[in-house]
Each structure stands twice: as C-alpha cells, then as structure tokens.
Rosetta silent file (secondary structure, phi, psi, omega in degrees, C-alpha in Angstrom):
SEQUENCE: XXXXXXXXXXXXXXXXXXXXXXXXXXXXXXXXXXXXXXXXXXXXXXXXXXXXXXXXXXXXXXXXXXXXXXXXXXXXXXXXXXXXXXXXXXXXXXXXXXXXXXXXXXXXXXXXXXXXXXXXXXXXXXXXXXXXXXXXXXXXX
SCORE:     score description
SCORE:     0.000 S_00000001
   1 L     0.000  143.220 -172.167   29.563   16.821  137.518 S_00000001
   2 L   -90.121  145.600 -178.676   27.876   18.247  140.893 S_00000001
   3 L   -53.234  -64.490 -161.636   28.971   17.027  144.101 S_00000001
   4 L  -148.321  150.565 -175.024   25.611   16.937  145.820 S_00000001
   5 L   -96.393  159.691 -160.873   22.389   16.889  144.779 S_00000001
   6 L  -111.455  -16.823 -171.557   20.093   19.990  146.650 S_00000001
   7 L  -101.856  148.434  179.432   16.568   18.635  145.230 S_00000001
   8 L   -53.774  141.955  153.045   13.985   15.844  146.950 S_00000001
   9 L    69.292   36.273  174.836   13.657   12.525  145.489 S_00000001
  10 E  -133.184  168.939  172.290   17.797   12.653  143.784 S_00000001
  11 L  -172.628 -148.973  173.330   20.730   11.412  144.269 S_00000001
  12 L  -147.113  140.307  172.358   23.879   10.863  142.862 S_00000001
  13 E  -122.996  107.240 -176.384   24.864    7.169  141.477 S_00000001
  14 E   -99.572  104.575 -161.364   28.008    5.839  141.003 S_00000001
  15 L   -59.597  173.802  171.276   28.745    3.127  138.957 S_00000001
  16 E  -105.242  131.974 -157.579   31.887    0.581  139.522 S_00000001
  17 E  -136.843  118.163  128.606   34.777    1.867  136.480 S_00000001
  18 E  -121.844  160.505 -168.134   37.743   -0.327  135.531 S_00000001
  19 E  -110.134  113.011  174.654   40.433    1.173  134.033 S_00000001
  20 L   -89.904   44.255  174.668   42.067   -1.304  131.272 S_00000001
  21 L   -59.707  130.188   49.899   44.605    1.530  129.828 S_00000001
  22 L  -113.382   -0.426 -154.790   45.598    1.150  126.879 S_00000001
  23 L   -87.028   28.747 -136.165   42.161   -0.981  126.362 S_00000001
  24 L    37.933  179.996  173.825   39.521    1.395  127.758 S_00000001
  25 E   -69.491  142.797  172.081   36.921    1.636  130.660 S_00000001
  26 E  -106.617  125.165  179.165   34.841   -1.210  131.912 S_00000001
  27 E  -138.615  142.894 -157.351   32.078    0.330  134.019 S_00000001
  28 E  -128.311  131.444  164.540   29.607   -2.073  135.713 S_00000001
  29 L  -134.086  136.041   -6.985   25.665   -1.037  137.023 S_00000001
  30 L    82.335  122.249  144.873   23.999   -3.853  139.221 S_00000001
  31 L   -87.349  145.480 -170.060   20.613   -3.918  140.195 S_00000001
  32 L    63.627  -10.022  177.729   19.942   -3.892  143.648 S_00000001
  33 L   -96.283 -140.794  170.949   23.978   -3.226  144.314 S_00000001
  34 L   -11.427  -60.175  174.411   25.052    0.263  142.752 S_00000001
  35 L   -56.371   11.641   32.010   21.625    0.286  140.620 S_00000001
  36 L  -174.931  -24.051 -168.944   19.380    0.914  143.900 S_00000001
  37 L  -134.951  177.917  161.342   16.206   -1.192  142.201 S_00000001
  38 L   -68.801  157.822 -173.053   15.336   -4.159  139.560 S_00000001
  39 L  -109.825  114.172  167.638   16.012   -2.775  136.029 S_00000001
  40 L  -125.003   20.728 -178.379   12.699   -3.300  134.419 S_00000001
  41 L  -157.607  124.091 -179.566   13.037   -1.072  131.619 S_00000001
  42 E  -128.569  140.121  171.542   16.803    0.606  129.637 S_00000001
  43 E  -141.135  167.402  178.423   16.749    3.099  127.369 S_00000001
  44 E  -126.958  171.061  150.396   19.062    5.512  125.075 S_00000001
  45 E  -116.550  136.820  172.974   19.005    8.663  123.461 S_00000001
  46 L  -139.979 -144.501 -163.649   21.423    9.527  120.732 S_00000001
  47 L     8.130   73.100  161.335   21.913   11.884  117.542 S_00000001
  48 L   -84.286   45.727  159.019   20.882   15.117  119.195 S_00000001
  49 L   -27.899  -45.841  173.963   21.983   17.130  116.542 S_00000001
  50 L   -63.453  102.196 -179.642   19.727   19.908  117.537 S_00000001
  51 L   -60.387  -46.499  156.338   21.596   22.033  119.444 S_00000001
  52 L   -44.483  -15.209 -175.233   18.260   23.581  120.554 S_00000001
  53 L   -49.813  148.565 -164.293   16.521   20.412  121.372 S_00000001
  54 E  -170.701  103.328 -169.025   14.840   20.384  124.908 S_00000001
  55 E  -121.666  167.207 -160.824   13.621   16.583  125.956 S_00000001
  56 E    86.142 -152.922 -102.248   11.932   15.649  129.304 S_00000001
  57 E    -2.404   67.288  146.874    9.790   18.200  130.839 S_00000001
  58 E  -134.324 -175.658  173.905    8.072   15.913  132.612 S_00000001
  59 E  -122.480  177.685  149.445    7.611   14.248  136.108 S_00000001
  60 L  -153.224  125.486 -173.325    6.443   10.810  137.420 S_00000001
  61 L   -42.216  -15.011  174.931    4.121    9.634  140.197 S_00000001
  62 L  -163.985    9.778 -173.389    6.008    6.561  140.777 S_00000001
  63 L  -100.679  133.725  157.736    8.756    5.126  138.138 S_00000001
  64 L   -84.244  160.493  150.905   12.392    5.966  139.443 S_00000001
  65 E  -140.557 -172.091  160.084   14.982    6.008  136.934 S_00000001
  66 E  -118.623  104.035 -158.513   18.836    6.380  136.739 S_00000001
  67 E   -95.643  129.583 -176.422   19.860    9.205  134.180 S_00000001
  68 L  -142.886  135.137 -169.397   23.590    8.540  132.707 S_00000001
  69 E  -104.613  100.446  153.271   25.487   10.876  130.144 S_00000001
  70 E   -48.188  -24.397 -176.368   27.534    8.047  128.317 S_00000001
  71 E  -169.263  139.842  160.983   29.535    9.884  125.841 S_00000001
  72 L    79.541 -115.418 -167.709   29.692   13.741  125.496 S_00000001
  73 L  -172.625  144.942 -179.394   27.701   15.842  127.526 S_00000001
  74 E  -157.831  171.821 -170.501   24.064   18.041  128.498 S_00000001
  75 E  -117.302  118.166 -179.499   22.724   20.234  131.201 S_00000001
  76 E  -111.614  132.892  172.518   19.694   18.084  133.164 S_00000001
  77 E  -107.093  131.611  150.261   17.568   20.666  135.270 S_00000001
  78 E  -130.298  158.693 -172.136   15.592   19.235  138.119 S_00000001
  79 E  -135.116   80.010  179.102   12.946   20.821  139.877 S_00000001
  80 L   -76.591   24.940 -178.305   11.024   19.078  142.829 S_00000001
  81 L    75.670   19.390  152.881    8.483   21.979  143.208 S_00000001
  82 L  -145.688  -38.284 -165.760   10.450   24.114  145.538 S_00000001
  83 L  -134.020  133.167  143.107   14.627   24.054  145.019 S_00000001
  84 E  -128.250  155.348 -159.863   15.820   23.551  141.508 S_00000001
  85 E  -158.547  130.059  170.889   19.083   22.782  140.221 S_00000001
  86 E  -108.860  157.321 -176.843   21.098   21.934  137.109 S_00000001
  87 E  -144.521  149.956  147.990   23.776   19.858  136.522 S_00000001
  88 E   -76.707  124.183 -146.453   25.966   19.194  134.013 S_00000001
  89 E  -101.129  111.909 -177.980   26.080   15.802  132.683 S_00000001
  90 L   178.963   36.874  157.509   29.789   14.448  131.342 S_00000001
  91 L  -130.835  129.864  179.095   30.724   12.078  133.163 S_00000001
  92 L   -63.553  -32.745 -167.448   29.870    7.978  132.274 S_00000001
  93 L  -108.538   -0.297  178.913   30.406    6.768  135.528 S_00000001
  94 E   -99.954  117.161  114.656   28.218    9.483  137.782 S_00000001
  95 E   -76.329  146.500  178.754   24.749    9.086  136.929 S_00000001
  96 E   -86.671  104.632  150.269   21.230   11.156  138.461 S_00000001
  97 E   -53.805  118.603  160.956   18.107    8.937  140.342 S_00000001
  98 E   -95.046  100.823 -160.931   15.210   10.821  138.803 S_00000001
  99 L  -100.350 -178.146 -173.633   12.920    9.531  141.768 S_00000001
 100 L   -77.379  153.202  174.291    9.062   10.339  141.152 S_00000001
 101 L    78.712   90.514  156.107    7.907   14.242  141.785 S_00000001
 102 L  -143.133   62.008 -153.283   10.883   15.068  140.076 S_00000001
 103 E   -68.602  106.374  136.188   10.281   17.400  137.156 S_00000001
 104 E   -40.475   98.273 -172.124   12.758   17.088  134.765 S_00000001
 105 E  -147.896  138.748 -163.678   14.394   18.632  131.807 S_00000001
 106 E  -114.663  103.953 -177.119   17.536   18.048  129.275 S_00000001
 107 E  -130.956  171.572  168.133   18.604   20.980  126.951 S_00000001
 108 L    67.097   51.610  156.427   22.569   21.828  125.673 S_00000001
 109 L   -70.156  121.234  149.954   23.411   18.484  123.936 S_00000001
 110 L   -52.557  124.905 -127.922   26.871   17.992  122.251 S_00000001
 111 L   -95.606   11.841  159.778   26.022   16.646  119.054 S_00000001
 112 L  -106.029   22.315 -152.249   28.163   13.563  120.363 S_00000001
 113 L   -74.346  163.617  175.974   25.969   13.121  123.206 S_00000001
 114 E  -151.389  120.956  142.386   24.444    9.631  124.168 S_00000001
 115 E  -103.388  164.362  146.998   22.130    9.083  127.011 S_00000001
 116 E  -155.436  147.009 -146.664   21.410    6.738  128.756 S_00000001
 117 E  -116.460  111.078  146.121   18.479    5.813  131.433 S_00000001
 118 E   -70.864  128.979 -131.948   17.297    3.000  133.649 S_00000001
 119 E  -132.697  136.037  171.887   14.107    2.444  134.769 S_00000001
 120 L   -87.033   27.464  166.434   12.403    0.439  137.711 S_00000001
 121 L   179.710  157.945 -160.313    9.383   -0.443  135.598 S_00000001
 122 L   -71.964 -173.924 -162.295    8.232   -0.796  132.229 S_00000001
 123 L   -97.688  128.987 -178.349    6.624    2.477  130.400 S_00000001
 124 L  -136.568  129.829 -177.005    2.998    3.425  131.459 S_00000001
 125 H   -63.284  -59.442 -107.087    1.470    6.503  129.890 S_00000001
 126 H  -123.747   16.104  171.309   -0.315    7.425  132.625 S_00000001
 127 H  -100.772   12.490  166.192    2.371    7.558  135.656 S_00000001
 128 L   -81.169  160.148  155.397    3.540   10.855  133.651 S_00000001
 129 E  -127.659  132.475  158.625    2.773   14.857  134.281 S_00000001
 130 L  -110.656   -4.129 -177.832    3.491   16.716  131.530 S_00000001
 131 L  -124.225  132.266 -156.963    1.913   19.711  132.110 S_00000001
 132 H   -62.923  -50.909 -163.489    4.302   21.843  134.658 S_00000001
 133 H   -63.384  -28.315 -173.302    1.319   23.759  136.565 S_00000001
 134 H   -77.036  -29.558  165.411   -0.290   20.260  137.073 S_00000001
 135 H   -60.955  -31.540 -167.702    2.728   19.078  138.439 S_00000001
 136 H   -88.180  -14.220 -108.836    3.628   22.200  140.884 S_00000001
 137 H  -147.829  -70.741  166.778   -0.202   21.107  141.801 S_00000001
 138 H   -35.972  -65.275 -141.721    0.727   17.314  142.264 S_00000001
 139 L   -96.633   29.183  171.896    3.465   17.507  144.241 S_00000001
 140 L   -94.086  -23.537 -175.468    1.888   20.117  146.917 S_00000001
 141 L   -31.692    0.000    0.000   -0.583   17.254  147.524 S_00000001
C-alpha cells in the first residue's frame, strides 16, 4: 500500500482495526469520523476471475467515494489530468477517496479479490465521464 497519495482530489483512509487473535480483525468505518462524509450509497465487487478484466475508467463531477481492497488484492490507477499514479490495493484497513475529477481505473485482480466502495450519494448516470478525452477536457475547465 502507498504511503502518500501524489494526485488532486485523493487521499488515503484509514479505518479503525481490532485485532481479536485467535478470532480475527474487527475493522470499523464511521461516517463523518474515519469515513470523511454520510454513506449514501455501499457497494462490492467480487469474482473477478478475469485476470484481464479492467473496471472503472471513469471520473465523476461530484460523488466522492472510498475505494477498499477487502480480501486479496488489484492495482487502482488514478489520474487527475496531470500526475498519475498507481497503487496497489491489499490492504483491508487502508482504503483510496476517489474525490470527483478523478479518473479512475482497476486492472490485476487476484481471483480472490473483493472490493469494496463507499459512496456519498446514491448512483446518478449523469455525474459520470466515461470518455477519457472528455474528461482531460472537463477537468481543464
């Protein structure tokens, strides 16, 4: 997991983890504490079998999220239209703020991988970019 994040509109999020050995981890997220906003949307991804598989490549004018690798592991690229940076995602208790103008992309799942993502608002087609040049376009504005 990276240290520090180098692109606009990121961050690094750290969750609260206790450790019940022999019984496993408890790890805690908070809205408005840890969680930085209301949670008004959670989502997962799992059985990425496809080692090729390549999900994201979008941005968004105004929904933050919190990006969390839960169980195995992937490489999240962000790009904020000048400095991009990847990071490898394999740790449960480090999660990535995907803040809007954030271009985004997830490739190099372990076929045990699980994400999962929190959202400050519920899903609206039309706070997406999906097409990269309109985005590089967008966020010059």
């Amino acid at each position: 997991m990276v240290r520090k994040i180098k692109v606009k509109n990121s961050g690094l999020i750290k969750l609260q983890v206790f450790d019940d050995f022999p019984d496993g981890n408890l790890v805690i997220g908070e809205a408005n504490k840890n969680v930085p906003f209301s949670i008004k949307r959670v989502y997962y991804i799992n059985n990425l079998y496809n080692r090729k598989a390549e999900r994201g490549k979008h941005a968004h004018k105004l929904l933050e999220q919190i990006i969390f690798c839960i169980n195995g592991h992937f490489t999240l690229s962000l790009d904020d239209g000048e400095k991009k940076q990847s990071i490898l995602m394999n740790n449960p208790i480090y999660g990535v703020r995907l803040g809007p103008k954030l271009w985004h992309t997830m490739t190099r799942f372990s076929s045990d991988c699980v994400i999962l993502v929190l959202a400050n608002d519920y899903f609206n087609e039309s706070d997406y970019i999906r097409n990269y040049k309109e985005f590089l376009n967008y966020v010059k504005k």
